[in-house]
C-alpha positions as CSV (number, residue, x, y, z in Angstrom):
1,X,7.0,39.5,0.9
2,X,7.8,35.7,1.4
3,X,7.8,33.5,-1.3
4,X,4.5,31.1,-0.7
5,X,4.8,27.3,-2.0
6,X,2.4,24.5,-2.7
7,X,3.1,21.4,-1.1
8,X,1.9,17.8,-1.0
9,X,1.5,16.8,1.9
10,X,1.5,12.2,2.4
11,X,0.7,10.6,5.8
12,X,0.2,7.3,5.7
13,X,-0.7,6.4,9.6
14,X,-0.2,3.8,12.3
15,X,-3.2,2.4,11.4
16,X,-1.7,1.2,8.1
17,X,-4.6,1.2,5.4
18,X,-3.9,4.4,3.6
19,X,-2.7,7.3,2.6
20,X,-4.1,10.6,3.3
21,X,-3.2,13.3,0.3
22,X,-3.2,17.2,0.9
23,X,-2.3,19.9,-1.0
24,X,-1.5,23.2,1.0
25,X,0.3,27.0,0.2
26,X,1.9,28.3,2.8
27,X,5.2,30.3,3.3
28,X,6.1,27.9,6.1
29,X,5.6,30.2,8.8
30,X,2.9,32.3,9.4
31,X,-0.3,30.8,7.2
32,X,-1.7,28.7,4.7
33,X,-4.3,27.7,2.5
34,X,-5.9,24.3,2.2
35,X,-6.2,23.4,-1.7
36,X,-7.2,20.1,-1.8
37,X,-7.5,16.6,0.4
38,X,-7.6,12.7,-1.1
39,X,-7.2,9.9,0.7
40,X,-6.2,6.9,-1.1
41,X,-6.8,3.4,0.2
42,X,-4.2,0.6,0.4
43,X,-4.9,-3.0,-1.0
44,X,-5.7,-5.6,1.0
45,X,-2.2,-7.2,0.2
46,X,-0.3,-4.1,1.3
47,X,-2.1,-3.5,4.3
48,X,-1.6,-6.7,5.3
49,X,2.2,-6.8,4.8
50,X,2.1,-3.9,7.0
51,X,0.8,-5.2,10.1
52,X,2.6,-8.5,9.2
53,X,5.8,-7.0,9.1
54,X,5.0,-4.5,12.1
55,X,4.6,-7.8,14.0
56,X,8.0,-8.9,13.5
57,X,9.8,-6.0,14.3
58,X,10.1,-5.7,17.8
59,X,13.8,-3.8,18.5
60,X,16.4,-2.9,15.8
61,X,18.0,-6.1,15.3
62,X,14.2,-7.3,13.7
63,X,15.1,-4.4,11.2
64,X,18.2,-5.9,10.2
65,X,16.6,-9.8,10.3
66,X,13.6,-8.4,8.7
67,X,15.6,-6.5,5.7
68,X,14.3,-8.2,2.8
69,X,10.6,-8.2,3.4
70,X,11.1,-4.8,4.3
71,X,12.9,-3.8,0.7
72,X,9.9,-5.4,-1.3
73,X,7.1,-3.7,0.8
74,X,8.6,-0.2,0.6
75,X,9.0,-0.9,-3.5
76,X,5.4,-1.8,-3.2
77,X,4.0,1.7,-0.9
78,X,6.4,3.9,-2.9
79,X,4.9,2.5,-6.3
80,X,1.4,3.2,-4.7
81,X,2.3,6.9,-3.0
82,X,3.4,7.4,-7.0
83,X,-0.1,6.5,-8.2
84,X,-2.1,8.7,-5.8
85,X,0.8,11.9,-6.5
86,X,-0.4,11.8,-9.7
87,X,-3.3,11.5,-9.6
88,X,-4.0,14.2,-6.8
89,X,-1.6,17.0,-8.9
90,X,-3.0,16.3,-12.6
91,X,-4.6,19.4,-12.0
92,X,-2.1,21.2,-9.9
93,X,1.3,22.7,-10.0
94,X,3.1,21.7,-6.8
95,X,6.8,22.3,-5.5
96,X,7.7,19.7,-3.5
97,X,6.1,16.9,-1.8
98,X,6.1,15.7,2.0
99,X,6.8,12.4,2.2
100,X,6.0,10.9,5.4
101,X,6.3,7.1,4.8
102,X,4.6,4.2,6.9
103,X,6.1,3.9,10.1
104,X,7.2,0.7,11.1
105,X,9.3,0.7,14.4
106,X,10.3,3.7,16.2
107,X,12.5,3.7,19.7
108,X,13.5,6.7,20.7
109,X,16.4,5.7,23.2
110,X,17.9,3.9,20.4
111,X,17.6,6.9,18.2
112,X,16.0,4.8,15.4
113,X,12.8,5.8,13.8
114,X,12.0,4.0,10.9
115,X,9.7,4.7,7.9
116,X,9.6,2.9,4.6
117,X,9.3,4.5,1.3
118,X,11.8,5.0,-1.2
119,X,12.1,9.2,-1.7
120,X,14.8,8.7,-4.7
121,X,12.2,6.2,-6.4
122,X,9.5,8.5,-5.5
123,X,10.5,11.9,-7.1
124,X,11.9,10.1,-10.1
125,X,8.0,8.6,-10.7
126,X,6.1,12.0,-9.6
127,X,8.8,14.2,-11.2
128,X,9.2,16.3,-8.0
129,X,11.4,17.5,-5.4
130,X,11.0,15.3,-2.0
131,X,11.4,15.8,1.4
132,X,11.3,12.6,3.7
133,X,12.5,11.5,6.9
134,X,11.7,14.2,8.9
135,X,12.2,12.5,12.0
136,X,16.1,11.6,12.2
137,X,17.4,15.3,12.8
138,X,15.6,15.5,16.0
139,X,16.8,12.0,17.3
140,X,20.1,13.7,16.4
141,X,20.0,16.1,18.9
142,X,18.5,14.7,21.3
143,X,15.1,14.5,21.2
144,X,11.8,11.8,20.6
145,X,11.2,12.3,17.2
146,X,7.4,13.1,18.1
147,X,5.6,14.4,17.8
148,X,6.3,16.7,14.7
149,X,3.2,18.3,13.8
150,X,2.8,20.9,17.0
151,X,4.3,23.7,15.0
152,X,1.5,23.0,12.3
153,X,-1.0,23.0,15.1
154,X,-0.2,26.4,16.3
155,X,-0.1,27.6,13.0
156,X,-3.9,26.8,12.3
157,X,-5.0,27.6,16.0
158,X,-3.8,31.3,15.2
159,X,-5.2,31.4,11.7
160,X,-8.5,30.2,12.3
161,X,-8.4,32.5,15.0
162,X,-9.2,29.8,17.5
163,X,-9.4,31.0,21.5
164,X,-6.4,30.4,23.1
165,X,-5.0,28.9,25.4
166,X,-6.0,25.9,24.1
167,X,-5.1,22.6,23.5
168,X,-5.0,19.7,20.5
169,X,-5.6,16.2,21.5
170,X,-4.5,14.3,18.2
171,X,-6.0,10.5,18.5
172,X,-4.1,8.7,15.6
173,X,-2.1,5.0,16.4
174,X,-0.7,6.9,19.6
175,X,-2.3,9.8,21.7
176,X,-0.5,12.7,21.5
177,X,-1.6,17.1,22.5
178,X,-0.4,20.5,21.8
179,X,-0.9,23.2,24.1
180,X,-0.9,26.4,22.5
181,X,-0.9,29.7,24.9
182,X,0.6,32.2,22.7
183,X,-0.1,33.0,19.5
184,X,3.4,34.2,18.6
185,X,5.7,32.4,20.6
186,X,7.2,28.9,19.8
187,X,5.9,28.3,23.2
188,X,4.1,25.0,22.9
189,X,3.8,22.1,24.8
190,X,3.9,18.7,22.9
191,X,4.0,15.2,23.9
192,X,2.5,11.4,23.3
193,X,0.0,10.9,26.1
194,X,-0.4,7.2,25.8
195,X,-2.2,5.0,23.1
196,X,-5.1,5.9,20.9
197,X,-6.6,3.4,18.5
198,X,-3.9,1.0,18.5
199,X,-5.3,-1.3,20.9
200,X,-8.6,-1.1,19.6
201,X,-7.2,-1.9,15.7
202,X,-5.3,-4.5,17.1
203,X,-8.2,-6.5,19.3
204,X,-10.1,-5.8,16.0
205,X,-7.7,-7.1,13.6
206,X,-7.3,-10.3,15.3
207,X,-11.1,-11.0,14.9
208,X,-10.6,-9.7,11.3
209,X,-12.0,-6.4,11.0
210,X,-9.8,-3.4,10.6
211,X,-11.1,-1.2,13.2
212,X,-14.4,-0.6,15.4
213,X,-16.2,1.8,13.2
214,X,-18.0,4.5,15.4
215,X,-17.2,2.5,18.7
216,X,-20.0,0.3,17.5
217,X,-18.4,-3.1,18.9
218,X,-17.3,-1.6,22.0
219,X,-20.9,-0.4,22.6
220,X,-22.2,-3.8,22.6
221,X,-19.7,-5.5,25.2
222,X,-19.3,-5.3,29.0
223,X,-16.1,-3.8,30.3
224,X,-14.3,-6.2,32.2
225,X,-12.4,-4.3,35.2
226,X,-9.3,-6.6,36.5
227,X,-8.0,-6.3,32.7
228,X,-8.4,-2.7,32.5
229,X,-6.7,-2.8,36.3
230,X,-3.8,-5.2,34.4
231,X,-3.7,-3.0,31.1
232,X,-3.3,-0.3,33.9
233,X,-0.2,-1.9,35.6
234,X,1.6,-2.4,32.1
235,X,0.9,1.0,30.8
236,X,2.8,2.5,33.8
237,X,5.7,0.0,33.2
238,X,5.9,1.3,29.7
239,X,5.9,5.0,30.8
240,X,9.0,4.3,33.2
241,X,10.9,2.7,30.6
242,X,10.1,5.3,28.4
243,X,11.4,8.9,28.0
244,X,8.4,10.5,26.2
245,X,6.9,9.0,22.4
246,X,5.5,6.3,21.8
247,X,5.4,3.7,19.4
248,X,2.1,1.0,18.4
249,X,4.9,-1.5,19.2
250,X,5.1,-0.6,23.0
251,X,1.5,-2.3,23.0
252,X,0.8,-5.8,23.4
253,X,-3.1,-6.7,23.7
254,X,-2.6,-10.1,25.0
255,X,-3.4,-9.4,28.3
256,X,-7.5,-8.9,27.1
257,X,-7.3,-12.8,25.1
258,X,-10.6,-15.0,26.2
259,X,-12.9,-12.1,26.0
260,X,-15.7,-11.7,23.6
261,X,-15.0,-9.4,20.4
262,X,-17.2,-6.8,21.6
263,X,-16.2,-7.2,25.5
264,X,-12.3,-6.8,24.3
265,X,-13.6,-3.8,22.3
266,X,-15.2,-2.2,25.6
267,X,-12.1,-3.0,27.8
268,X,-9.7,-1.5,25.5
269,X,-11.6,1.3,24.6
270,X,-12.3,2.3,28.2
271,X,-8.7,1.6,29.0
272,X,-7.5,4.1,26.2
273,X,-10.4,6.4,27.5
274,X,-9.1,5.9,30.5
275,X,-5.1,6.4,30.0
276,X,-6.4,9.5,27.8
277,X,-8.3,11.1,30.1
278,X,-5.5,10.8,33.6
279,X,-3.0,12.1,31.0
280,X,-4.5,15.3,30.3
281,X,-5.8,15.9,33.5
282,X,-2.4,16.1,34.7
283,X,-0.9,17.6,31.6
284,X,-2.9,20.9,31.6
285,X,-3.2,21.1,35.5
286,X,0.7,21.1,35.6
287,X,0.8,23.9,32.7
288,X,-1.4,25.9,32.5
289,X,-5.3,25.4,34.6
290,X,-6.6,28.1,32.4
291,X,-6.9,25.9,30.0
292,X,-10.5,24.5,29.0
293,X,-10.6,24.4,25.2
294,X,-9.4,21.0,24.3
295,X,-10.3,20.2,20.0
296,X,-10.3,16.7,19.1
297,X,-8.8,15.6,15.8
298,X,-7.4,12.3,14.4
299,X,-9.2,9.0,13.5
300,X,-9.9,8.3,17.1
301,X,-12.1,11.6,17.4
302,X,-14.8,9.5,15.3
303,X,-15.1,6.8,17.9
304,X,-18.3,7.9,19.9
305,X,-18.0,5.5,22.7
306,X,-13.7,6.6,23.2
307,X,-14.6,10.0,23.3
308,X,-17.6,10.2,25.6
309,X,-15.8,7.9,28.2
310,X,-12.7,10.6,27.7
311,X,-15.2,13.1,28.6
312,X,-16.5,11.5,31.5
313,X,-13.3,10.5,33.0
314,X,-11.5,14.2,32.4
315,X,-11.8,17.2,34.5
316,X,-15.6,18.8,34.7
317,X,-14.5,22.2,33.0
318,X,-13.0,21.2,30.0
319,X,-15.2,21.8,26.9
320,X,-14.7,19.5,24.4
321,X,-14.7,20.0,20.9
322,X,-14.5,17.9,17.3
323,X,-11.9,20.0,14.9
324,X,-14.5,19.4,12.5
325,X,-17.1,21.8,14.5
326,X,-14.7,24.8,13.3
327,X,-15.0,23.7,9.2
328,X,-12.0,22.1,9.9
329,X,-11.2,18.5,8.0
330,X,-10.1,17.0,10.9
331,X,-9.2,13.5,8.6
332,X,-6.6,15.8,6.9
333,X,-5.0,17.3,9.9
334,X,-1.5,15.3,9.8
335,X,-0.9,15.4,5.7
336,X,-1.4,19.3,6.0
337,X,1.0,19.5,8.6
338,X,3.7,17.4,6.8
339,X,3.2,19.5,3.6
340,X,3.9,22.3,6.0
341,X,6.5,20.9,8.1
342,X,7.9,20.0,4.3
343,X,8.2,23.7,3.2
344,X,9.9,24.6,6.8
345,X,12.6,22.3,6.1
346,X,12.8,23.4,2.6
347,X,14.0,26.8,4.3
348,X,15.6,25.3,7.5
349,X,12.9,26.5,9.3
350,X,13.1,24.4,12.6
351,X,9.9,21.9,12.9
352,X,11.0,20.3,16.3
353,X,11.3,22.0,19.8
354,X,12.8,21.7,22.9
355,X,8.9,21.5,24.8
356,X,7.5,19.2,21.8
357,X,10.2,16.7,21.5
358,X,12.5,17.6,23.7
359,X,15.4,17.6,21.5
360,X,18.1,20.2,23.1
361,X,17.3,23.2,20.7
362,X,14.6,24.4,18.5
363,X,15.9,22.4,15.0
364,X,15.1,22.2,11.7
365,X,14.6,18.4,10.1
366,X,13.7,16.4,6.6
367,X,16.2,15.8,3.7
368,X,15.7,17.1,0.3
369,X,15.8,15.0,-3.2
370,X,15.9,17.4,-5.7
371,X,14.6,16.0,-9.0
């Protein structure tokens, strides 16, 4: 019998104002069991150094120039992941904790993904074994670095006995599906279809609010065609330059300036809807055109006015589904699978693959502080 673990799982996403905390067992390769989910929110100060510092860093020499600010804000997340550890395991023995870290540039072709958070500083505070950047391994050999969590999505399509084929759409910062067909097979197909709310939280940032709640502001504006037709043009651009994942950076939103709050809030949203939709028509028609199931998690699946343009755009057949319709947490999605992906790597499982990142062999990834 394998040995099962409990794992804490830490995610702190694109959209950069909080951390989401989940506690999982699992023997890292055939189940697990969901113990408990927190999600902690940044302060106002931290989640604006974020997006400040995001802003500055535009290729890898920003990283470099950008070195000291980038030191005192990963003291400052690292000192906050501490506080929410221990407070979510007060009650709970765990043995190691996934440690995600906020992303803050990622380019592929450079082989450079970086996320802050000090995994040393971390398990000394929370007196635990770590596991962080789980991402470098598969740059390594050769692939995008994302997306990482397909192996975790297969793992709760098959437990929750979920009809397959099916597939994920995951609507965090950045798009991104799994296509499960088999059960049993590391068989899945994985890749960043295009952005998800990271043109929505930018427009909405710059008229300071942190993100359209419900699809609310984009239900009150007008969509204004020529930019969607220009937002278009520079997607494609983007998608020749690029290999395969995606980073918020890739996005600029200036193109949509001079419009309204709400009428920006229907352009973008109906371009996202819009690049969302084309991508997995294509997608699942070149794999696999059995495929009708498609389950929605993520942030972006709480957007009403994203999701029913996705659905009006994509192919009649497809059925469309919320995660959450199947007693599924869909807010919780990405921490489980990095508490899961964190246990893999414990045991050199591999959490990257050849049709998810593309790297040049199934491969294990993370590195361990023992405490």
């Amino acid at each position: 019998m394998q040995k099962i673990y409990k794992s804490l799982g830490l995610m702190s996403g694109t959209s950069g104002d909080g951390i989401d905390a989940s506690i999982i067992s699992s023997d890292g390769s055939n189940n697990y069991e969901e113990i408990s989910n927190e999600y902690f929110q940044y302060d106002q100060h931290i989640y604006d150094k974020i997006h400040f510092l995001k802003a500055k860093i535009n290729n890898k020499y920003d990283l470099r120039k950008n070195q000291n600010d980038i030191d005192d804000l990963e003291k400052e997340i690292t000192l906050f992941h501490a506080k929410a550890v221990n407070q979510i395991i007060k009650n709970t023995n765990i043995d190691l904790i996934g440690f995600h870290g906020q992303t803050i540039y990622h380019n592929a072709s450079e082989k450079i993904s970086k996320q802050i958070g000090n995994a040393k500083l971390l398990s000394q505070l929370t007196k635990k074994n770590i596991i962080y950047n789980f991402r470098n391994n598969d740059l390594k050999n050769g692939g995008q670095g994302a997306p990482l969590a397909p192996v975790f999505h297969k793992t709760l399509i098959k437990q929750n006995n979920l009809e397959i084929p099916t597939c994920i759409l995951n609507i965090g910062g950045i798009s991104n599906i799994t296509i499960v067909t088999d059960y049993n097979k590391d068989n899945f197909f994985s890749k960043d279809i295009g952005p998800g709310n990271c043109l929505i939280d930018q427009w909405v940032r710059r008229n300071n609010q942190k993100y359209d709640m419900n699809g609310e502001l984009a239900s009150k504006g007008l969509v204004n065609q020529i930019i969607v037709e220009q937002g278009q043009e520079l997607f494609s651009n983007i998608k020749k330059n690029k290999n395969s994942s995606l980073d918020t950076n890739d996005f600029d939103i200036s193109f949509a300036r001079g419009l309204s709050v709400e009428d920006g809030s229907a352009t973008l949203t109906y371009l996202t809807a819009q690049i969302i939709s084309a991508s997995i028509n294509y997608e699942i028609s070149k794999i696999n055109n059995k495929i009708n199931k498609i389950i929605i998690c993520g942030g972006g699946r709480k957007n009403n006015e994203l999701i029913n343009i996705i659905k009006k755009k994509s192919l009649k057949n497809f059925d469309f589904k919320n995660i959450d319709d199947y007693g599924l947490n869909g807010d919780f999605i990405e921490s489980q699978a990095f508490a899961f992906l964190s246990i893999r790597s414990l045991l050199k499982l591999p959490i990257s693959f050849p049709d998810s990142t593309g790297c040049k062999s199934a491969c294990t990834g993370g590195e361990l502080i023992k405490y």
